[in-house]
N, C-alpha and C positions, 0 to 999 in steps of 0.2 A: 586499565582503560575502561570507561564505564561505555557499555552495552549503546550499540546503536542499531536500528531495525530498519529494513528496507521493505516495502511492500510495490505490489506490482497489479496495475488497476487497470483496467480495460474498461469500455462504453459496449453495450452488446444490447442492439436495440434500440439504444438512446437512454438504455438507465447502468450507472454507474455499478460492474462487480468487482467481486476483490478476488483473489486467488483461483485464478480460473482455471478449470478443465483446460485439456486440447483444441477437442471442438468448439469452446466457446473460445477461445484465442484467436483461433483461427479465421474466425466471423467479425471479432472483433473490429470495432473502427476508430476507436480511438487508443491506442498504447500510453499508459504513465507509469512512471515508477516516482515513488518518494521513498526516502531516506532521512529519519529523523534522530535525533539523542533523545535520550530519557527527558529531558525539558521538553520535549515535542517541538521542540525548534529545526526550523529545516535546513540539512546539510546539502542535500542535493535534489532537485523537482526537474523530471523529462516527461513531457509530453507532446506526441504526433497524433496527427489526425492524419490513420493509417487510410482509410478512404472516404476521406471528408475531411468537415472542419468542426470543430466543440465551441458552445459555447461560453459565458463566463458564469451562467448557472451549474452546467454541466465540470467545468476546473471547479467549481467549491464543491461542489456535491463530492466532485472524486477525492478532491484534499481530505474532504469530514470523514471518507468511508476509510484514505487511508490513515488517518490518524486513528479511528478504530482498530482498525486492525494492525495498527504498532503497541497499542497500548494492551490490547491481547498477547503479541508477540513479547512486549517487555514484561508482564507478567510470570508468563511462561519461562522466559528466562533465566527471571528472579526465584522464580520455582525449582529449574533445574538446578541452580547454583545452589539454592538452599539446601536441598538434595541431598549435592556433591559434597557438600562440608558437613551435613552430618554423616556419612559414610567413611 
């Protein structure tokens, strides 16, 4: 089954992070997670405005940050696997 990456993106401030601390979660105001396949096609996109609202500057800025950070993660991945089989 080929490799799919979820990342998990929050607004803190008003500008888009990716893989947050505690404390920054927690302050957070907007929750998203995306879910992509190695084509960077989306499987699954949730977002709430934990105390507020976003808006559709803010949804692309968060999508661009998580597709960065799946294309790190699918990487990484590819790396482990690569790894595992020469071992």
């Amino acid at each position: 089954m080929p490799p799919n990456c979820c990342c998990f993106g929050r607004t803190v401030g008003g500008e888009p992070v990716l893989d947050l601390n505690y404390a920054e979660d927690v302050e957070a105001e907007v929750d998203f997670n995306v879910v992509m396949n190695e084509q960077l096609e989306m499987i699954e996109i949730q977002g709430t405005g934990e105390s507020g609202s976003f808006s559709r500057q803010q949804l692309n800025g968060m999508l661009d940050m998580a597709e960065i950070g799946i294309l790190e993660l699918l990487a990484a991945q590819r790396q482990a696997l690569a790894s595992e089989e020469q071992t």
